[in-house]
C-alpha positions in Angstrom: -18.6 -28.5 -38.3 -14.9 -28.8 -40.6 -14.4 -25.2 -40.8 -11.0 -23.6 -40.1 -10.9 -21.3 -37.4 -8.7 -18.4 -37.2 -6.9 -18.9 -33.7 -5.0 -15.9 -31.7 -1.6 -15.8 -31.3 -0.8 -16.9 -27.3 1.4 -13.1 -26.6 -0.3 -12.7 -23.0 2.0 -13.6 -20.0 -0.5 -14.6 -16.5 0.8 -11.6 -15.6 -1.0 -10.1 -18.5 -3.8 -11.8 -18.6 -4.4 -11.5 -14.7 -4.4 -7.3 -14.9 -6.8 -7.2 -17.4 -9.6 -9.7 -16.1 -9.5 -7.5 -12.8 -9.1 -4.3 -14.5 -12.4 -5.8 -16.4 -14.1 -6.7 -13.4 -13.7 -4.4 -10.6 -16.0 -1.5 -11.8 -17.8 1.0 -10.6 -20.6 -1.1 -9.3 -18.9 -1.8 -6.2 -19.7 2.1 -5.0 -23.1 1.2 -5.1 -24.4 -2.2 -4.6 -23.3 -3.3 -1.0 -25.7 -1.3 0.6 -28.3 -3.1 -1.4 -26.2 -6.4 -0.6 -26.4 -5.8 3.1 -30.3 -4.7 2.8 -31.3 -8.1 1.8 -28.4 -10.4 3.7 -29.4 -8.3 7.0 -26.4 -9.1 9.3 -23.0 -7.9 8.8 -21.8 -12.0 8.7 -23.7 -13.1 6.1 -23.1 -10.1 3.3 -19.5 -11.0 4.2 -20.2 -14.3 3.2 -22.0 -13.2 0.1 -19.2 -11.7 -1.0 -16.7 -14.4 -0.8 -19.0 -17.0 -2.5 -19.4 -14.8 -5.2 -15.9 -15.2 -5.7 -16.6 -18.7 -6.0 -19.1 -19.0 -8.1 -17.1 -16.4 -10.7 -14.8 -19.0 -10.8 -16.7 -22.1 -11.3 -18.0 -19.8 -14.3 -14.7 -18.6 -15.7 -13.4 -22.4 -15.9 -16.4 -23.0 -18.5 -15.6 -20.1 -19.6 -12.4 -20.5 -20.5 -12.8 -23.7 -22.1 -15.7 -22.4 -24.7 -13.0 -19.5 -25.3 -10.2 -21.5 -25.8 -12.2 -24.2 -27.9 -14.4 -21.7 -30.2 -12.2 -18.4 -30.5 -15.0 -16.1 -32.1 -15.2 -12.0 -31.6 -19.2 -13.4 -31.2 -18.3 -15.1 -28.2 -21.6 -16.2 -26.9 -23.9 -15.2 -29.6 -21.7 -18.0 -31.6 -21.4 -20.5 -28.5 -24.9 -20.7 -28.3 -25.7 -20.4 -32.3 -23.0 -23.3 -32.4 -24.6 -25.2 -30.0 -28.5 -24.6 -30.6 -28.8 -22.8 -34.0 -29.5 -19.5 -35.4 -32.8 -19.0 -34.0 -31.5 -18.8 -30.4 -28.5 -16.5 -30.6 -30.6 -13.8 -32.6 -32.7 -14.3 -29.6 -29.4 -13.8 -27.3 -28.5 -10.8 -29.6 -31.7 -9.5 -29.9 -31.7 -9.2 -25.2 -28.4 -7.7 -25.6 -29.8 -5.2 -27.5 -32.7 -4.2 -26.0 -32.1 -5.7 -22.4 -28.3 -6.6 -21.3 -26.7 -3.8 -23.0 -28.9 -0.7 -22.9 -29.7 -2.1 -18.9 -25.9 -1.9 -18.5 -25.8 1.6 -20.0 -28.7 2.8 -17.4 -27.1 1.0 -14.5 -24.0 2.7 -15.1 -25.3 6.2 -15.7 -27.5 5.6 -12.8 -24.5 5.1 -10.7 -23.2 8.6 -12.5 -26.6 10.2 -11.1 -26.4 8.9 -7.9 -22.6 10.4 -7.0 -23.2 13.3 -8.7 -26.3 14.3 -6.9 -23.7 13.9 -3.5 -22.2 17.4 -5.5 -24.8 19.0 -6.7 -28.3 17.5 -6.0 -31.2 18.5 -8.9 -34.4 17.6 -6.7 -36.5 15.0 -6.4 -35.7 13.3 -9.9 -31.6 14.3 -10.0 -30.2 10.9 -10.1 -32.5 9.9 -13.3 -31.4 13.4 -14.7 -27.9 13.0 -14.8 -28.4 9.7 -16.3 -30.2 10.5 -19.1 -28.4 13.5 -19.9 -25.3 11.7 -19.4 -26.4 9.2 -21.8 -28.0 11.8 -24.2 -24.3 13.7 -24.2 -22.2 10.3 -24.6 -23.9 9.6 -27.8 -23.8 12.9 -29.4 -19.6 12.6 -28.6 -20.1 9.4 -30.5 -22.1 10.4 -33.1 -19.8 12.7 -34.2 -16.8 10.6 -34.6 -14.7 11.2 -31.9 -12.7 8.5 -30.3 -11.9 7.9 -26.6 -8.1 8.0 -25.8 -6.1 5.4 -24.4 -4.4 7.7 -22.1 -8.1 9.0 -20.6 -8.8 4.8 -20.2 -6.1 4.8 -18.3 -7.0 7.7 -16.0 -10.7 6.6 -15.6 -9.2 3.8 -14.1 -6.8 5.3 -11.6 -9.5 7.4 -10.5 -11.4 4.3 -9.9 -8.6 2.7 -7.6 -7.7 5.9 -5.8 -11.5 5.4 -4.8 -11.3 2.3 -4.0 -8.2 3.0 -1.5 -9.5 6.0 -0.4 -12.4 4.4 1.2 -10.3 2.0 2.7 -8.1 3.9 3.9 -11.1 6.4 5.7 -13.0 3.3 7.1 -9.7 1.5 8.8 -7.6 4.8 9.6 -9.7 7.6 10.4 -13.7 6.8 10.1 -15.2 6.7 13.5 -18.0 6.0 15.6 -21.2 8.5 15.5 -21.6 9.9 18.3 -25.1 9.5 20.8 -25.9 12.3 19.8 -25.5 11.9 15.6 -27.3 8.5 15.9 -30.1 10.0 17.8 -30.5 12.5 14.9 -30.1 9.8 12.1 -31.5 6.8 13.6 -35.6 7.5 12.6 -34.3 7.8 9.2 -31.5 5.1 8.2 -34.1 2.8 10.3 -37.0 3.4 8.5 -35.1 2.9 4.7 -33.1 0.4 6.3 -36.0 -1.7 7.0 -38.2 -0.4 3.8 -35.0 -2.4 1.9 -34.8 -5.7 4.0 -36.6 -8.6 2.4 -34.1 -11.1 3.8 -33.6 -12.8 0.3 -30.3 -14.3 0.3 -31.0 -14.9 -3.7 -31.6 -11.1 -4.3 -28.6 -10.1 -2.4 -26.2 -12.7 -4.4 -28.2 -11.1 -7.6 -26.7 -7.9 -6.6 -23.0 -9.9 -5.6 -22.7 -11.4 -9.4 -23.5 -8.1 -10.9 -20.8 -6.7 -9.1 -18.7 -9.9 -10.6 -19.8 -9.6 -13.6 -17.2 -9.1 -16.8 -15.1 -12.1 -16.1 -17.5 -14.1 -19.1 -15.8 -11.3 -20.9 -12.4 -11.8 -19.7 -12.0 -15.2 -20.5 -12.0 -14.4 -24.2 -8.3 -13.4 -24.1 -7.7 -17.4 -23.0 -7.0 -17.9 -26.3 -4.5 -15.3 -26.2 -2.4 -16.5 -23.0 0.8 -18.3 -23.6 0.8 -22.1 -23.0 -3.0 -21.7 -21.9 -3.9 -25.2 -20.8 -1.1 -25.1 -18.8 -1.7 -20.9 -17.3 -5.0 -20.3 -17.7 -6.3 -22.4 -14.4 -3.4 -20.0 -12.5 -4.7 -17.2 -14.2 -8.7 -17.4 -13.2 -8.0 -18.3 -10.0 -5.4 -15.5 -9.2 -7.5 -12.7 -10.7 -10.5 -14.1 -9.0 -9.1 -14.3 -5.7 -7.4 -10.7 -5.9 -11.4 -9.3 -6.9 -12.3 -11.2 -3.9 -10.1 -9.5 -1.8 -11.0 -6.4 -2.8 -14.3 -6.6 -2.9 -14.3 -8.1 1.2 -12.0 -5.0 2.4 -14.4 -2.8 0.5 -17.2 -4.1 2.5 -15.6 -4.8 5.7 -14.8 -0.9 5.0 -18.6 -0.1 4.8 -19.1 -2.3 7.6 -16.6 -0.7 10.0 -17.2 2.7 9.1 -21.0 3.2 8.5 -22.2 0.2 10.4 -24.9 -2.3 9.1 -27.6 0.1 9.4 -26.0 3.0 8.0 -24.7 1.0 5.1 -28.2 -0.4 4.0 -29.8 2.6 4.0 -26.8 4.3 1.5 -27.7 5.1 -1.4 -23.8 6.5 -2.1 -22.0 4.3 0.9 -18.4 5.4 -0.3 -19.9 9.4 -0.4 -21.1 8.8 3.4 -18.3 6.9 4.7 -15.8 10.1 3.0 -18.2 12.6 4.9 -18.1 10.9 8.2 -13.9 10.9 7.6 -13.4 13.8 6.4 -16.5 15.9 6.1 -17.9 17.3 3.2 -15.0 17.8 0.7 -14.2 14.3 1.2 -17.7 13.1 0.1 -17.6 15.8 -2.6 -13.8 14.6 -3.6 -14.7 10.9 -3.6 -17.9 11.4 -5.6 -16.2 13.3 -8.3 -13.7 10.2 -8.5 -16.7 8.1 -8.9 -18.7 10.3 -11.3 -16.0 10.2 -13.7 -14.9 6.8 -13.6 -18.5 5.9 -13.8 -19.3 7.9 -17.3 -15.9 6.1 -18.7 -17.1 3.1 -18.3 -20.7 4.5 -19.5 -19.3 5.9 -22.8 -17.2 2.8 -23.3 -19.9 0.6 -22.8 -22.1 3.2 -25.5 -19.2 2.5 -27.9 -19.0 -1.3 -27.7 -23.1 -1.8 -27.5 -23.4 0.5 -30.8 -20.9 -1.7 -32.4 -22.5 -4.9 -31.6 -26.1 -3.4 -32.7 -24.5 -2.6 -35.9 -23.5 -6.1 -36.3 -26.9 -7.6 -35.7 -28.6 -4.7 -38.1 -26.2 -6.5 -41.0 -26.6 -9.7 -40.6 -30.4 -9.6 -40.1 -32.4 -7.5 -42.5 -35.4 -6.7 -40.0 -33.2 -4.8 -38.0 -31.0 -3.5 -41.3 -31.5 0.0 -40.5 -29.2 -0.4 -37.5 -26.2 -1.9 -39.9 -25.1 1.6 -41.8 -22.3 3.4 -40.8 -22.5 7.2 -40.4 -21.2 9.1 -43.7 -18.4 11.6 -42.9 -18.0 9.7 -39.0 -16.6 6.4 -37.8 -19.7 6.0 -35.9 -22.6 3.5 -36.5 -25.3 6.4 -36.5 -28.4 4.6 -36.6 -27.6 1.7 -34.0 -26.3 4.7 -31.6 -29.6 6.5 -32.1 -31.4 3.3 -31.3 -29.2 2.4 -28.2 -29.8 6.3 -26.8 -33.3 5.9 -27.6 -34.0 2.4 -25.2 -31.8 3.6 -22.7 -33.6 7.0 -21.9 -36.9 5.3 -21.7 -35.4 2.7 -19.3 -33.9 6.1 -17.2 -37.4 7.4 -17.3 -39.0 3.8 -15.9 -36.5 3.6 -13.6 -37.5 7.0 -12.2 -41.0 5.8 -12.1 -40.1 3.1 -10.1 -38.1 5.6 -7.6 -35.6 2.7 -7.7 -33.3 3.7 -10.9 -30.3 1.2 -10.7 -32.1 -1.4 -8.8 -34.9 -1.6 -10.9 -32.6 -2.0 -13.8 -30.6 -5.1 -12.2 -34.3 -6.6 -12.1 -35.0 -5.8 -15.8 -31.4 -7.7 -17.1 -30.8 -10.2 -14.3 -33.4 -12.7 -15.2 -32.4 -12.7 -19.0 -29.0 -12.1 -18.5 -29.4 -15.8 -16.0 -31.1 -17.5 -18.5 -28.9 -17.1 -21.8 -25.8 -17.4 -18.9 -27.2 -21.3 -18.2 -27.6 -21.8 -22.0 -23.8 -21.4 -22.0 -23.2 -23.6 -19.6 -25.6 -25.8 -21.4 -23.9 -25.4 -24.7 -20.2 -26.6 -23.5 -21.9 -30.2 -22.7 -23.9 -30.1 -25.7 -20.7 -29.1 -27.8 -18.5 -31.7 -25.7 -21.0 -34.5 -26.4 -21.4 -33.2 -30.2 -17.5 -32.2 -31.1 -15.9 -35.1 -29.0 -12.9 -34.6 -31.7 -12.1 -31.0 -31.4 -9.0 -30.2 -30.1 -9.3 -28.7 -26.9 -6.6 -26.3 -25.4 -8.1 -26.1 -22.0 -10.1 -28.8 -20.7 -12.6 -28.1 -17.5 -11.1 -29.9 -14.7 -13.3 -32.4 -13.4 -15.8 -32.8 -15.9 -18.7 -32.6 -16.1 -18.9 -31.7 -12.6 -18.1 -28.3 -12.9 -20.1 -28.0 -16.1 -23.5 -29.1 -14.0 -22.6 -26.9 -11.0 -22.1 -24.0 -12.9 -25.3 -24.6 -14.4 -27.0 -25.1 -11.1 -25.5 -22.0 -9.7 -27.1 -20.1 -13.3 -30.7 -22.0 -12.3 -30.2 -20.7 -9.3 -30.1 -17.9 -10.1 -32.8 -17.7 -12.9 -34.7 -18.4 -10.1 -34.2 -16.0 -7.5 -34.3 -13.3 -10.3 -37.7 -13.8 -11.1 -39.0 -15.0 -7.4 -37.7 -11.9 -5.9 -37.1 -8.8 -8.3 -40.0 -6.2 -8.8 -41.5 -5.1 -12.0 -38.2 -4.5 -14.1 -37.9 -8.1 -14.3 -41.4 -8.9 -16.0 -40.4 -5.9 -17.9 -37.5 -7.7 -19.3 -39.1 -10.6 -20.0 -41.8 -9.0 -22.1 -39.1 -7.3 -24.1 -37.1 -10.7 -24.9 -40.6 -12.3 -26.0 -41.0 -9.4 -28.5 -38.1 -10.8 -29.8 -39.7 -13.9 -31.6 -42.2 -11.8 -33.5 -39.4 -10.0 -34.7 -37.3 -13.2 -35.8 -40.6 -14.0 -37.3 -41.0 -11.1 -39.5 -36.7 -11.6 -40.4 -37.5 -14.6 -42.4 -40.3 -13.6 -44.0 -38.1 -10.5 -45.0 -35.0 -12.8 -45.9 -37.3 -15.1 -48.2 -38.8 -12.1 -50.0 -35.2 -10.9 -51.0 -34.1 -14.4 -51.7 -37.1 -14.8 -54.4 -35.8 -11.3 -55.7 -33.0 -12.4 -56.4 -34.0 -15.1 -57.8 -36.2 -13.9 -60.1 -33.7 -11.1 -61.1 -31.3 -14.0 -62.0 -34.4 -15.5 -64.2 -34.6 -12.5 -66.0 -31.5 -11.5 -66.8 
């Protein structure tokens, strides 16, 4: 392909660049999926380890990454990596799971964690966590519906409130979190045994499906490569600073669990920041902490509504089977009908995660085997592209090629696998739901050929 592409300007120092993949990254997943971590790794050494290779294996990624972004600087980013690389049919198949799987599962996962913390406040029964999703989800689209547009200056507060949580637990677990007593383990050990155990399977693939979750953004991140000053040069330092700074955090987070809850205590969790606060500083510091996590959580819900509606939109205009999704709202600056949509799928994956009695795990089984395979397409695409484009100018070049290329793909096998050989029913959910898709790209080009002989004909005729 010979056509010009519209490159960035380079105005991001590593400085720059560095902030925002870990202000991208660390998210409010962390408050929430160690326990499930240490459920399936079982001793306190190996989620440790978990953890760190996680960090890893984000970086492996974020090299191919980087290259593909650098290479192919497109606001589709992977929809037109892998269009690029396999052809139209494929990314609508890719746009069609974020959709209906990737995004909307992101959107419950997130409000899920919302329901969660917010039930440490004010619990609504048996069903409270799946409540406050939906109505989360059901509130964060009306505000969107009607036009009105999330500040910068609350961004920037969601995210403070997201680090002062982050330190705060920290600073309880090392400072002042203690031992229970005989007595409080007496009371509590019947309890966090039996849910401890209930959660162990001992998969070492389902706990790192839970790790990369908690990675997961830095695909996302690397699209500003094209953006960083002298890139080939900055972006290798860039990647692996960011990564290693995530990977910090992430191991003091859950040697923080670790120390403060214990290994028991910590799988059982299903709010391990919330419990490790209470046994600090009582109740007001669970109640405190929550609230911290609440919020930050339905920012980076709402943001997450705002960006999925948008992509929706996009895929309702450039296919005419899903055309209704590609009108903008009159009298708004809202894509109405894609937002509807989105709402829609999401409350009915709230209400089968409640089912389930396992909301956000349930959901990381309905994305992660999807979400795996289109991520080793990518993979697959940069040596398909290499192979096919050997001519195109490069800015950043994978190191030790095509080494890295075939381990990250590996790593993405890897995972495929251990998605579908260990997750529950979400999972087959999921990939019922992406097979759906090919009727529907079916049914497109019989629509697209029906408009083409229109107007056709209407050119015949006139």
């Amino acid at each position: 392909m010979s056509e010009k592409l519209i490159v960035p300007k380079p105005t991001l120092s590593t400085i720059d660049a560095g902030a925002l993949i870990v202000g991208m990254v660390v998210g409010v997943g962390i408050f929430e999926t160690p326990s499930l971590v240490a459920a399936n790794a079982q001793t306190a050494g190996i989620t440790i380890f978990a953890w760190f290779l996680g960090g890893v294996m984000s970086l492996i990624g974020a090299l191919c990454y980087a290259e593909l972004a650098t290479t192919y600087p497109d606001a589709g980013g992977t929809y037109y990596y892998l269009m690029r690389a396999f052809g139209k049919n494929l990314a609508f198949l890719f746009a069609w799971a974020r959709m209906a799987i990737i995004q909307t599962g992101s959107i419950v996962l997130l409000a899920f964690v919302f329901g969660d913390y917010a039930s440490q406040m004010l619990p609504l029964g048996e069903f409270s966590s799946a409540l406050y999703a939906s109505g989360a989800i059901a509130l964060l689209t009306v505000i969107n519906l009607v036009g009105l547009k999330q500040g910068k200056r609350v961004q920037n507060w969601l995210t403070v409130a997201k680090v002062l949580g982050l330190l705060l637990v920290i600073v309880a677990a090392i400072i002042l979190a203690t031992p229970q007593t005989g007595n409080e383990a007496m009371l509590e050990s019947g309890h966090l045994v039996a849910n401890a155990s209930s959660n162990q399977t001992g998969n070492f693939g389902l706990a790192m499906v839970f790790v990369l979750l908690t990675y997961g953004g830095w695909n996302e991140a690397a699209y500003i490569s094209a953006e960083v000053r002298e890139a080939k040069r900055n972006m290798v330092l860039v990647l692996l600073g960011s990564i290693i700074i995530i990977t910090v955090i992430y191991l003091l987070i859950n040697f923080a669990y670790l120390h403060g809850l214990g290994l028991v205590t910590m799988q059982a969790s299903k709010a391990p920041a919330a419990e490790l606060m209470r046994r600090a500083w009582g109740n007001n510091g669970a109640i405190f902490v929550s609230l911290l996590i609440a919020v930050s959580a339905l920012g980076t819900t709402n943001a997450t509504i705002f960006t999925g509606a948008r992509t929706n939109y996009a895929l309702g205009r450039d296919f005419p089977v899903l055309g209704f999704l590609g009108k903008w709202g009159h009298g708004t600056s809202s894509p109405s009908n894609a937002l509807i949509w989105q709402s829609a799928i999401a409350i009915l994956l709230v209400v089968y995660g409640a089912i389930q009695r396992q909301g956000f795990s349930t959901m990381v089984d309905y994305t992660a085997p999807v979400f795996w395979f289109f991520f080793l397409l990518s993979g697959v695409s940069l040596l398909v592209l290499r192979f096919r484009e050997p001519e195109t100018q490069r800015p950043f070049r994978v190191p030790l090629y095509p080494m890295i290329p075939l381990l990250f793909c590996g790593i993405c096998g890897y995972m495929l696998q251990s998605s579908l050989a260990y997750t529950g029913s979400g999972a087959r959910l999921g990939i019922v739901v992406l097979l759906t898709g090919i009727p529907v790209l079916m049914l497109n080009y019989r629509i697209s050929r029906s408009q083409q002989y229109s107007s056709i004909t209407q050119k015949e005729k006139v």
